[in-house]
KOLPAKE-77507 format. One record per atom (N, C-alpha, C): residue number from 1; residue in one letter; x, y, z. Coordinates in pm, whole numbers. Atoms other than C-alpha are relative to their C-alpha. Example, Ala and Ser with C-alpha at 12.3 -4.5 7.8 and 13.67 -1.06 7.14 Angstrom:
// KOLPAKE-77507
REC  pos  code      px      py      pz
REC    1     A      89    -119       0
REC    1     A    1230    -450     780
REC    1     A      90     120       0
REC    2     S     -82    -119      -6
REC    2     S    1367    -106     714
REC    2     S     -77     109      73
***
This chain:
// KOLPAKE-77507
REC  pos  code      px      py      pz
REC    1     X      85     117       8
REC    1     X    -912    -282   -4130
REC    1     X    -148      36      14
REC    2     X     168     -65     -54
REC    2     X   -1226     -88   -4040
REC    2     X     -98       7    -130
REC    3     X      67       8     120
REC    3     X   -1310     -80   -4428
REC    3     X     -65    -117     -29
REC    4     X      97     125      18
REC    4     X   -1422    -427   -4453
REC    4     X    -121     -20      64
REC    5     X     148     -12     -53
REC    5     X   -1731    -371   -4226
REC    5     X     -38      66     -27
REC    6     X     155    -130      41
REC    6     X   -1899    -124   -4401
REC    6     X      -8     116      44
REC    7     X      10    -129     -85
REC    7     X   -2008     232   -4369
REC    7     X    -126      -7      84
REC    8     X     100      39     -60
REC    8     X   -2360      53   -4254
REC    8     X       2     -16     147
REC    9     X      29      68    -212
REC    9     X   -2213    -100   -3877
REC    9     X      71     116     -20
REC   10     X     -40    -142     -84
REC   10     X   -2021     226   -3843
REC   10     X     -83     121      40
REC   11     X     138    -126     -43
REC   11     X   -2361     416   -3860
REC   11     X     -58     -59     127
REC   12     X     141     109     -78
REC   12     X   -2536     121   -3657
REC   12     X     118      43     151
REC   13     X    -105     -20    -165
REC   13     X   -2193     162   -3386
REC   13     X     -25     164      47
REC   14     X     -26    -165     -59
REC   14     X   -2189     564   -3341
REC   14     X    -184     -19      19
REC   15     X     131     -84     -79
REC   15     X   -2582     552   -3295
REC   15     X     -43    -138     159
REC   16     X      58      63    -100
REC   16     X   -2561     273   -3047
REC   16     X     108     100     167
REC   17     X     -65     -27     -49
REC   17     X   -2242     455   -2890
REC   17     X     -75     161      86
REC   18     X      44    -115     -50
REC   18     X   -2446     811   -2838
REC   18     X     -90     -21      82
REC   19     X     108      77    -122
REC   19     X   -2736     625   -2710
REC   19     X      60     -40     133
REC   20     X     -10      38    -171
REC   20     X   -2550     490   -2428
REC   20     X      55     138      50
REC   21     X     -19    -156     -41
REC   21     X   -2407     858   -2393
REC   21     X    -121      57      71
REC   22     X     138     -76     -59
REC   22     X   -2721     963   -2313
REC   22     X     -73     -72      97
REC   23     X      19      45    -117
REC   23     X   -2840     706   -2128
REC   23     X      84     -24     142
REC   24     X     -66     -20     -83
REC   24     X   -2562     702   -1909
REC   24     X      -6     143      65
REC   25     X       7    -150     -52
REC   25     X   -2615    1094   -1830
REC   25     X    -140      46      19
REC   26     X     167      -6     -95
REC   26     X   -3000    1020   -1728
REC   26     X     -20    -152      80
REC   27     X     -15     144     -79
REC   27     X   -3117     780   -1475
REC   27     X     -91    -127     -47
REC   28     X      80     173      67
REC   28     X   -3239     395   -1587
REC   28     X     -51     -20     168
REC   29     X      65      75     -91
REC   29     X   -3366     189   -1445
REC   29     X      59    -117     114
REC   30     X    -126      68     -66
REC   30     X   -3215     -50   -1158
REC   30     X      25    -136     -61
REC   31     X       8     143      54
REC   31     X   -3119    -417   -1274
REC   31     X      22     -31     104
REC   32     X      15      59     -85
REC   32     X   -3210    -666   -1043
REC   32     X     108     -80      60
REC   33     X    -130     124     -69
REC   33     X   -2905    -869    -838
REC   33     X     138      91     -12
REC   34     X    -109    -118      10
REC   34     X   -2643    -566    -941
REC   34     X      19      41     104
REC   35     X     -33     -65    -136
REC   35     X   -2473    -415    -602
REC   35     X      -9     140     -70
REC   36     X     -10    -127       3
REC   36     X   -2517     -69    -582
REC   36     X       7      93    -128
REC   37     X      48     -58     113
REC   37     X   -2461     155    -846
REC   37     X      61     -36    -144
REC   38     X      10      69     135
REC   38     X   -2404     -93   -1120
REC   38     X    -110     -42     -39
REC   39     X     117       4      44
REC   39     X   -2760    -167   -1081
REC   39     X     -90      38     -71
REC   40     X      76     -73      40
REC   40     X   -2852      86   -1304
REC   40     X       3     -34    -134
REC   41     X     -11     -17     156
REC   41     X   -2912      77   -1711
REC   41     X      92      56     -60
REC   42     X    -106    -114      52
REC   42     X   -2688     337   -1783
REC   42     X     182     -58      -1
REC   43     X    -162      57     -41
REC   43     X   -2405     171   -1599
REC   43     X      67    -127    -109
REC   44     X     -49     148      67
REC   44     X   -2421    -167   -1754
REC   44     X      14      46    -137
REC   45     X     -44     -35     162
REC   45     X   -2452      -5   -2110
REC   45     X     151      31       3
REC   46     X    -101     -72       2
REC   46     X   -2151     184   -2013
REC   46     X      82    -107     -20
REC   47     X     -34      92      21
REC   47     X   -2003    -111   -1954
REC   47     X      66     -98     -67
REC   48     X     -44      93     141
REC   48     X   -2045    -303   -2231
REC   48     X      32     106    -138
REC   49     X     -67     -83      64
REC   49     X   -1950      -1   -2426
REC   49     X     144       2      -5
REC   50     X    -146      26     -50
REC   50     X   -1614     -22   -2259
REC   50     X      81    -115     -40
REC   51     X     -47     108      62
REC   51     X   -1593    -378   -2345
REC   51     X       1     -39    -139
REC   52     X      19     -15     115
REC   52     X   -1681    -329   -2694
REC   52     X     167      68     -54
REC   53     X    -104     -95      68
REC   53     X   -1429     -60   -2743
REC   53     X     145       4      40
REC   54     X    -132      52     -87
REC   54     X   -1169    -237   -2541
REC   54     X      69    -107    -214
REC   55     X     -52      79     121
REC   55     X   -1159    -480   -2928
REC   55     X      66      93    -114
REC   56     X    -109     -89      91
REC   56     X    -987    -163   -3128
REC   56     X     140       2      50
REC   57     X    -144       6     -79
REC   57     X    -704    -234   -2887
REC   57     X      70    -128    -107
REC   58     X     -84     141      52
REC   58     X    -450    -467   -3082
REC   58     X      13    -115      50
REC   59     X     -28     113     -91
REC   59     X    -364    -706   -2824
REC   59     X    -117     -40      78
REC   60     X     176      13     -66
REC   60     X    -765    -719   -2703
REC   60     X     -13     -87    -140
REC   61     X     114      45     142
REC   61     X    -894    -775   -3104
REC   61     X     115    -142      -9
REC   62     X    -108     125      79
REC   62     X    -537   -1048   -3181
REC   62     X     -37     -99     113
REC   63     X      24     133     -72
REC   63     X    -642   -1273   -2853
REC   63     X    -141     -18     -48
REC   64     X     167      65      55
REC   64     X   -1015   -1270   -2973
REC   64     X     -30     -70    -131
REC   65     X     -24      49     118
REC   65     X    -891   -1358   -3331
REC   65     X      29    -142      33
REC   66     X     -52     122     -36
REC   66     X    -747   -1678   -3161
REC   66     X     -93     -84      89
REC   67     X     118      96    -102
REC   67     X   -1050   -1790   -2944
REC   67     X     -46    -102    -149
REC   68     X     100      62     134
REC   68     X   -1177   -2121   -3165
REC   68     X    -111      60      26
REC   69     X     133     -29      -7
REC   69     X   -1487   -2070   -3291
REC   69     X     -15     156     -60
REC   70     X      25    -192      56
REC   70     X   -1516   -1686   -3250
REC   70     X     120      53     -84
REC   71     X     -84     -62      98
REC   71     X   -1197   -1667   -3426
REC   71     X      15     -26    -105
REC   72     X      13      66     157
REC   72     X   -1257   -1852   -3722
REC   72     X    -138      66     -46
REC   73     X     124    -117      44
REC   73     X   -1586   -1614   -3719
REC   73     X      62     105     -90
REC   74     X    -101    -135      27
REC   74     X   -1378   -1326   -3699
REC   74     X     105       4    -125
REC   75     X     -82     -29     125
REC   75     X   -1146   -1401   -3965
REC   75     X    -126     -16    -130
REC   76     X     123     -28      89
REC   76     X   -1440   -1500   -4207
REC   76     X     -78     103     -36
REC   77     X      93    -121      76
REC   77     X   -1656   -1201   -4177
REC   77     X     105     105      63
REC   78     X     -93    -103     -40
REC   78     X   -1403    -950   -4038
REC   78     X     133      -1    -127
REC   79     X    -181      28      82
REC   79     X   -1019   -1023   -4181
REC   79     X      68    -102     101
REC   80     X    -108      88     -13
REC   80     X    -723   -1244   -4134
REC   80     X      88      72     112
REC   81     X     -87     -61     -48
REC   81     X    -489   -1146   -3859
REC   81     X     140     -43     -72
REC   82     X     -74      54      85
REC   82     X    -160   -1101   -4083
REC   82     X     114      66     102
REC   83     X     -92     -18    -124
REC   83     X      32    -926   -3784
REC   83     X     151    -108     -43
REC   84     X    -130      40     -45
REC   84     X     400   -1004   -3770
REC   84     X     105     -77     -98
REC   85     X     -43      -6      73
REC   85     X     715   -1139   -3922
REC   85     X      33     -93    -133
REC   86     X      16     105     141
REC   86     X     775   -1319   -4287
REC   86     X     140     -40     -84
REC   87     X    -115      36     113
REC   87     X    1026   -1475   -4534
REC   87     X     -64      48    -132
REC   88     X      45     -76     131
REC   88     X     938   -1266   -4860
REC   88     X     106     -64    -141
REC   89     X     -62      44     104
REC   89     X    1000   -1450   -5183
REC   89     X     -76      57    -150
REC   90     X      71     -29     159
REC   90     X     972   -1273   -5545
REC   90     X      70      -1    -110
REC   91     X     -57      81     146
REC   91     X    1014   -1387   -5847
REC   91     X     -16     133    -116
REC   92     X      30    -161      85
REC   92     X    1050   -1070   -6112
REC   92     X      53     -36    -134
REC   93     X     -45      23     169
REC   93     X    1095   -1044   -6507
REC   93     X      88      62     -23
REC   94     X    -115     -98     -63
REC   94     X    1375    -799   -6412
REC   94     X      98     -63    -138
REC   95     X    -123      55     104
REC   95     X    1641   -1072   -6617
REC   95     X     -85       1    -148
REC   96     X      47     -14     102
REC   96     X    1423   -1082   -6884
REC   96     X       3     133    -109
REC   97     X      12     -95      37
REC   97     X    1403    -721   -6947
REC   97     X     162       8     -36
REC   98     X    -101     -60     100
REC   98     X    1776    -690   -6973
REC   98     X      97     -98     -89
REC   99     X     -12      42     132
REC   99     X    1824    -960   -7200
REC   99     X     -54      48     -87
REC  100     X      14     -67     104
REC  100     X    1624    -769   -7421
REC  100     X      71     115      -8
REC  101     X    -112    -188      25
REC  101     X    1858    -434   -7374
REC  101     X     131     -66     -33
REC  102     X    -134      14      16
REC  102     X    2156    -619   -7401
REC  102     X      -2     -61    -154
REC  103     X     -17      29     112
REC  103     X    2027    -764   -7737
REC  103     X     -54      79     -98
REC  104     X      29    -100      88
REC  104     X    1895    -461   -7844
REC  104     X     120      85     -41
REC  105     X    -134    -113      39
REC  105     X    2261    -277   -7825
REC  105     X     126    -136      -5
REC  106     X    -134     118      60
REC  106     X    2418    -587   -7912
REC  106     X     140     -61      38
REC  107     X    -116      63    -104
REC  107     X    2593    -710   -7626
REC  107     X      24     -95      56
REC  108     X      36     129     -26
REC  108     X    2436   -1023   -7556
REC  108     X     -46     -58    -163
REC  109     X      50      83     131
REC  109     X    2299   -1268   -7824
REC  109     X    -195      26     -22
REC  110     X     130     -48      37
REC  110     X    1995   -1250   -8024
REC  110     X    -125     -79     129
REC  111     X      50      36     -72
REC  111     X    1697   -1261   -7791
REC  111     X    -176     -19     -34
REC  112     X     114     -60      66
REC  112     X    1327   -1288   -7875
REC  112     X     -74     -77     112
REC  113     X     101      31    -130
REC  113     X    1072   -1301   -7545
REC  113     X    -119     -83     -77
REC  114     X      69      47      49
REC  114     X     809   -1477   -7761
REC  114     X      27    -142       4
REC  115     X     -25     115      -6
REC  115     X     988   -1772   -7748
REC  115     X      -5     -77     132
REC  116     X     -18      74    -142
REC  116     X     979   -1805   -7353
REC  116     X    -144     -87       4
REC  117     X      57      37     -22
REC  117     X     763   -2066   -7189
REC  117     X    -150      50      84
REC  118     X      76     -23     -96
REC  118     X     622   -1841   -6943
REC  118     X       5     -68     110
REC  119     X      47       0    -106
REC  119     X     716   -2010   -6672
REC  119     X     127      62     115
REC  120     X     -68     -73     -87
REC  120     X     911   -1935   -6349
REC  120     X     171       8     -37
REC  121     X    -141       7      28
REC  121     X    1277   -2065   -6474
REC  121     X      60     130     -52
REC  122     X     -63    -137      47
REC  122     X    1282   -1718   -6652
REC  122     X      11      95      86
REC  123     X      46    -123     -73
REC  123     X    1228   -1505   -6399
REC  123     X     107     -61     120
REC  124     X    -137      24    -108
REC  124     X    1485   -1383   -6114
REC  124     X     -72     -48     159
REC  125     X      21      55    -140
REC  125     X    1454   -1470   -5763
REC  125     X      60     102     121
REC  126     X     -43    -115     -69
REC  126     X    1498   -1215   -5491
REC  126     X     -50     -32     167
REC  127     X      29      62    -102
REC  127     X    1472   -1347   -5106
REC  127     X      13     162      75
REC  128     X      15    -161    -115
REC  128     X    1353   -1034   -4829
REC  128     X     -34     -70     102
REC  129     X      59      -4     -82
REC  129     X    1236   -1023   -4506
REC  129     X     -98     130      22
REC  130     X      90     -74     -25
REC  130     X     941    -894   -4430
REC  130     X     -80      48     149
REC  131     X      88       8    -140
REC  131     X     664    -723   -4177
REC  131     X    -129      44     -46
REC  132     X     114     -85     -32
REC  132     X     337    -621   -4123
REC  132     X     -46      -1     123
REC  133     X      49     -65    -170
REC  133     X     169    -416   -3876
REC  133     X    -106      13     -28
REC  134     X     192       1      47
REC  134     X    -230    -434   -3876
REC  134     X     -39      57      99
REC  135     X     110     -54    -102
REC  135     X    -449    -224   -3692
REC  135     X    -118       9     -53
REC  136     X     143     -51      63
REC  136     X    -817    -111   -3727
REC  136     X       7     116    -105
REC  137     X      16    -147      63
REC  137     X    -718     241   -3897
REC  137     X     115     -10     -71
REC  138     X    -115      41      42
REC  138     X    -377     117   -4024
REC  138     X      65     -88     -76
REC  139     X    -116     130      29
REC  139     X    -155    -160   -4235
REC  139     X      83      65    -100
REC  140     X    -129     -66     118
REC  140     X     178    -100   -4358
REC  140     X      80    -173     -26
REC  141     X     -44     132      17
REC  141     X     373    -373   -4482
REC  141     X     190      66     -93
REC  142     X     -78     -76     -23
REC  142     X     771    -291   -4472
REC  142     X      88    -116     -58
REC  143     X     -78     150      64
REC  143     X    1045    -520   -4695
REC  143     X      97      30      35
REC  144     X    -167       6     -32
REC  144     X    1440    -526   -4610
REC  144     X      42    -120     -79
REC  145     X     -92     154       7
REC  145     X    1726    -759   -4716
REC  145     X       7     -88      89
REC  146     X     -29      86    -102
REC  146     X    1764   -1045   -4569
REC  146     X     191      30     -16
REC  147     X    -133     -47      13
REC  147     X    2162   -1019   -4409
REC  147     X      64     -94    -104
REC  148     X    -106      81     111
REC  148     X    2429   -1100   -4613
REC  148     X     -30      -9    -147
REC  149     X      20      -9     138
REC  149     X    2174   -1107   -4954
REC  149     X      99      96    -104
REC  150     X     -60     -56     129
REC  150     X    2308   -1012   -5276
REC  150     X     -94      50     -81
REC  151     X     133     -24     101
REC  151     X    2041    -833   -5422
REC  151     X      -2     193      20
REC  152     X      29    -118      16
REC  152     X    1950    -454   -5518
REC  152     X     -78      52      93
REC  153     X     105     -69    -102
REC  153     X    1678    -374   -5253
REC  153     X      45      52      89
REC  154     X      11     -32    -128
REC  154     X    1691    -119   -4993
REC  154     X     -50     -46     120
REC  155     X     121      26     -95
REC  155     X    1401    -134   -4839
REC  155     X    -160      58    -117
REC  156     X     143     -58      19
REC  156     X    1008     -94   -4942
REC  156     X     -63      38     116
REC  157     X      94     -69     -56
REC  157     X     789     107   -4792
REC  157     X    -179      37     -31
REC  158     X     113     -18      31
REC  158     X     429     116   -4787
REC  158     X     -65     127      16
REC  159     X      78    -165       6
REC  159     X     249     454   -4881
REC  159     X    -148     -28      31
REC  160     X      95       8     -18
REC  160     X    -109     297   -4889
REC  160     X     -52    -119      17
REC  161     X      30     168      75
REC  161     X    -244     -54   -4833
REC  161     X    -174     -33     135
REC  162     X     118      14     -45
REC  162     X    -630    -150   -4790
REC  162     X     -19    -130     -16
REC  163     X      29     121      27
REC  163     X    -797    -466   -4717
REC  163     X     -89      -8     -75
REC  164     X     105      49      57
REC  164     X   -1047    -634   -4914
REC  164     X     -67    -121      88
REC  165     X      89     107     -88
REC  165     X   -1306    -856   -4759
REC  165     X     -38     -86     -85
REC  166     X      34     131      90
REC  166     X   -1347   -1230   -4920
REC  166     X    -179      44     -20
REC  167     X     129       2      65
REC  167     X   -1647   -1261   -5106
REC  167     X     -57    -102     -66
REC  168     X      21     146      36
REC  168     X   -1678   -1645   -5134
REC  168     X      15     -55    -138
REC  169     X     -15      12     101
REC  169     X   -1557   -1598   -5448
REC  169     X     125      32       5
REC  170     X     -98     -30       9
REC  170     X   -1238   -1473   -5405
REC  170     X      46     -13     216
REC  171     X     -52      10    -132
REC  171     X   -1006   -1473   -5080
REC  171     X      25     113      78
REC  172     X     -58     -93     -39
REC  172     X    -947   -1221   -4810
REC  172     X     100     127     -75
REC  173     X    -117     -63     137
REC  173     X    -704    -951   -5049
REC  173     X      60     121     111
REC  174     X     -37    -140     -16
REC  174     X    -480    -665   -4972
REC  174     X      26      77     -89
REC  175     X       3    -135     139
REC  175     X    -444    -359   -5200
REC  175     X     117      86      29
REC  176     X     -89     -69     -31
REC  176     X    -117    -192   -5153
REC  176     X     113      72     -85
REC  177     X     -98     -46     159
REC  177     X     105      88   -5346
REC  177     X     141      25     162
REC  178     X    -151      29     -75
REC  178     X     505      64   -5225
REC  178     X      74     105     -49
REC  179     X     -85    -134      73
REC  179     X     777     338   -5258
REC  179     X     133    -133      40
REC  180     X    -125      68      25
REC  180     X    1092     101   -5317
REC  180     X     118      70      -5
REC  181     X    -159     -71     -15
REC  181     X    1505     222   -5290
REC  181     X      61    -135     -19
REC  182     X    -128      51      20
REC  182     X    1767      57   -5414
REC  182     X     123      55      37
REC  183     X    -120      17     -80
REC  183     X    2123       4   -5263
REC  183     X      54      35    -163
REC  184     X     -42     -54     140
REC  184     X    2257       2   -5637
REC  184     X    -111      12    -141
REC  185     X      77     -72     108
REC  185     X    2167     185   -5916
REC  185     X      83      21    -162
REC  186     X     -57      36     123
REC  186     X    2258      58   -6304
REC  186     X     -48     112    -116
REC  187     X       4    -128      42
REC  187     X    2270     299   -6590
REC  187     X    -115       0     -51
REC  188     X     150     -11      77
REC  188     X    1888     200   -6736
REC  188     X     -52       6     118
REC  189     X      61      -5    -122
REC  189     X    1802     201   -6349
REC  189     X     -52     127      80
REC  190     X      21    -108     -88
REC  190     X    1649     413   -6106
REC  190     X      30     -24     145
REC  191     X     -13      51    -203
REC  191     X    1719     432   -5713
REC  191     X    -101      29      47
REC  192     X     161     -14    -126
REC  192     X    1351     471   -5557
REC  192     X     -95      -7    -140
REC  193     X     120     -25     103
REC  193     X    1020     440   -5753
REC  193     X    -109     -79      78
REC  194     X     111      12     -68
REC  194     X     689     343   -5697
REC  194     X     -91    -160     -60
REC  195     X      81     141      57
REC  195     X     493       8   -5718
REC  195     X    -166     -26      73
REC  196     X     150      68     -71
REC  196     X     144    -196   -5636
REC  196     X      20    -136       8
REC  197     X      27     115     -14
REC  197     X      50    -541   -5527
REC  197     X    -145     -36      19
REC  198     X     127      59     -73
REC  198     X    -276    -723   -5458
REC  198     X      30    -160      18
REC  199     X     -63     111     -79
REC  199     X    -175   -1010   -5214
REC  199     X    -180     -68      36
REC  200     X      75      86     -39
REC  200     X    -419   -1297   -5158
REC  200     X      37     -62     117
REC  201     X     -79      62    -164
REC  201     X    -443   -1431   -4766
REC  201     X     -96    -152     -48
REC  202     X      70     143      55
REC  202     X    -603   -1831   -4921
REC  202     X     -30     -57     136
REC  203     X     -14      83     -84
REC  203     X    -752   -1989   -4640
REC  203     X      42    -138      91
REC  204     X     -83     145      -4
REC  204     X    -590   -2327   -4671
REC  204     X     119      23      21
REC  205     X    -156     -88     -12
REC  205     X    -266   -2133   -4651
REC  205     X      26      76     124
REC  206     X      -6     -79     -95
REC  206     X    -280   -1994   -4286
REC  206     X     129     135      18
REC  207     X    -101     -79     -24
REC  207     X     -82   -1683   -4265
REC  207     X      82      24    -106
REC  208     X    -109     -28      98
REC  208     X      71   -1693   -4597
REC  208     X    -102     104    -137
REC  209     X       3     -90      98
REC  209     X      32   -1440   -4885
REC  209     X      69       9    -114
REC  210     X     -44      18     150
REC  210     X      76   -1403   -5248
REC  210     X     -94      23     -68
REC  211     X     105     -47      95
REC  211     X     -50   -1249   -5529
REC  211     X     156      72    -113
REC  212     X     -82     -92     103
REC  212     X     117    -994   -5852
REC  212     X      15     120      20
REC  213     X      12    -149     -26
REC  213     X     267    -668   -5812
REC  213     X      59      47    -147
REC  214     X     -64    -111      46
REC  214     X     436    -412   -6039
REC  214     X      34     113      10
REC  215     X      -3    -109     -86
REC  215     X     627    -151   -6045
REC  215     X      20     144    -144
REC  216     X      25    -105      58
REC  216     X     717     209   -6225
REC  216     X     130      20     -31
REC  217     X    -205      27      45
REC  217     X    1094      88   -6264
REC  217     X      59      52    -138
REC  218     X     -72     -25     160
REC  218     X    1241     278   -6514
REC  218     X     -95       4    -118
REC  219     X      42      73      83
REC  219     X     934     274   -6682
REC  219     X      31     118    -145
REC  220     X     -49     -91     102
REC  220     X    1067     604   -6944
REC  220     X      46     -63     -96
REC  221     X     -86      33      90
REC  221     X    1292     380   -7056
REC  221     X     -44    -157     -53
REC  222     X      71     113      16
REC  222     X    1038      77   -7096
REC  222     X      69    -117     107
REC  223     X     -19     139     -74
REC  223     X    1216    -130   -6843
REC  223     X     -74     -35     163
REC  224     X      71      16    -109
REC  224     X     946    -120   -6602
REC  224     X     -43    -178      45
REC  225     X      24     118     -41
REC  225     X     905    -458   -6373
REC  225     X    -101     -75      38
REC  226     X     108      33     -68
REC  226     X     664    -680   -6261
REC  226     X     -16    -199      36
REC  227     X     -64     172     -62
REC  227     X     659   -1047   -6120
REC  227     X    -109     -84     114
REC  228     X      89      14     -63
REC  228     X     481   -1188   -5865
REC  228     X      99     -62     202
REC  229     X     -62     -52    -103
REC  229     X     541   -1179   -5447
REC  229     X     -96    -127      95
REC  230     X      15     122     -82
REC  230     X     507   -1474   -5202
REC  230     X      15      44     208
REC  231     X     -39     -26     -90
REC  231     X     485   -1386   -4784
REC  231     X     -35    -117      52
REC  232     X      -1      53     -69
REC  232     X     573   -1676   -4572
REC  232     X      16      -5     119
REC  233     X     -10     -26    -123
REC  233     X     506   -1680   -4193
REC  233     X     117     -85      63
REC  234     X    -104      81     -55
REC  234     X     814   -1707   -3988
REC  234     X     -30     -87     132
REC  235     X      53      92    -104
REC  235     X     600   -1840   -3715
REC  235     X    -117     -69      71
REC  236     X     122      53      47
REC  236     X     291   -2052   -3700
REC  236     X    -114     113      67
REC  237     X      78     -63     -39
REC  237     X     105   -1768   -3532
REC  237     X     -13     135     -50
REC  238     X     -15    -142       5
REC  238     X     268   -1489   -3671
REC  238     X     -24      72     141
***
């Protein structure tokens, strides 16, 4: 998460951070009403150094995200806290693709994608559970079956995923590439491959996510996928 503030406050933080280094390891001056040796300059910087660097802590920065006020700051010019767990719904062109293989080797009936509407009725439906884990230096975002589903997914795994910072033009974003596994594996199929998403966090939408991914499914054999990916919070706070 540290990318959305810039390489500007990370210059402006390490030269305020050395400064108090140094002033803490020469003597200030006393501050007036301080007992003893908190009275000094050095100390109180130290201090508020401590309390500064107490907000890279998870459970420090996620209660300050929740103060009104400063936390509706904080998500505005900082990020969204997206912390914790989800109902994952995606919709994929998956059936589409092998109606065209099955009417290319003439096993199904004639098929011609030109004729679809484009809208969701074509496309499959695939229910997960989800997570994410957010830190300052960190976000992974981790998919499973939900039990009992009937569906191909292992599990996803996140290899890389960066935030984006709203730009009053667009919403909070994440940027993320996925290494996917499948449980079964069909003969135009592959069992693992690699995908992307860019997930929108909409402010009117607290906690929920959605945007388009794709992936690298088979793509040799042209039946590469792509669809679009819905995260619903399983609990109003996440």
């Amino acid at each position: 998460m540290y990318q959305v503030l810039g390489l500007k406050f990370w210059i402006y933080v390490g030269a305020v951070v050395l400064a108090s280094v140094y002033i803490f390891f020469t003597k200030g001056l006393p501050l007036v009403g301080l007992p003893g040796n908190l009275g000094t300059w050095e100390n109180a910087m130290f201090i508020v150094d401590v309390l500064a660097g107490s907000l890279l802590l998870k459970f420090v920065w996620r209660k300050v995200w929740r103060i009104p006020l400063i936390g509706k700051y904080c998500v505005e010019k900082v990020f969204p806290d997206l912390n914790g767990e989800y109902e994952v719904t995606i919709k994929t062109n998956y059936p589409i693709k092998e109606k065209i293989l099955n009417a290319a080797t003439h096993i199904g009936e004639v098929f011609d994608p030109n004729l679809l509407t484009g809208g969701e009725e074509d496309l499959g439906e695939i229910n997960l559970k989800g997570t994410i884990d957010q830190g300052w230096f960190s976000i992974s975002i981790e998919l499973s079956p939900v039990e009992k589903s009937d569906n191909t997914i292992k599990d996803s795994q996140t290899l890389v995923c960066t935030p984006i910072k709203g730009d009053g033009m667009r919403p909070p974003r994440l940027a993320y590439v996925f290494e996917q596994r499948n449980q079964r594996v069909k003969s135009m199929d592959e069992s693992n491959f690699l995908g992307a998403a860019v997930l929108e966090a909409p402010s009117n939408r607290k906690g929920h996510l959605d945007g388009d991914y794709w992936t690298m499914r088979a793509w040799r054999k042209g039946m590469n996928t792509a669809g679009r990916i819905e995260f619903a919070p399983l609990n109003s706070m996440n």
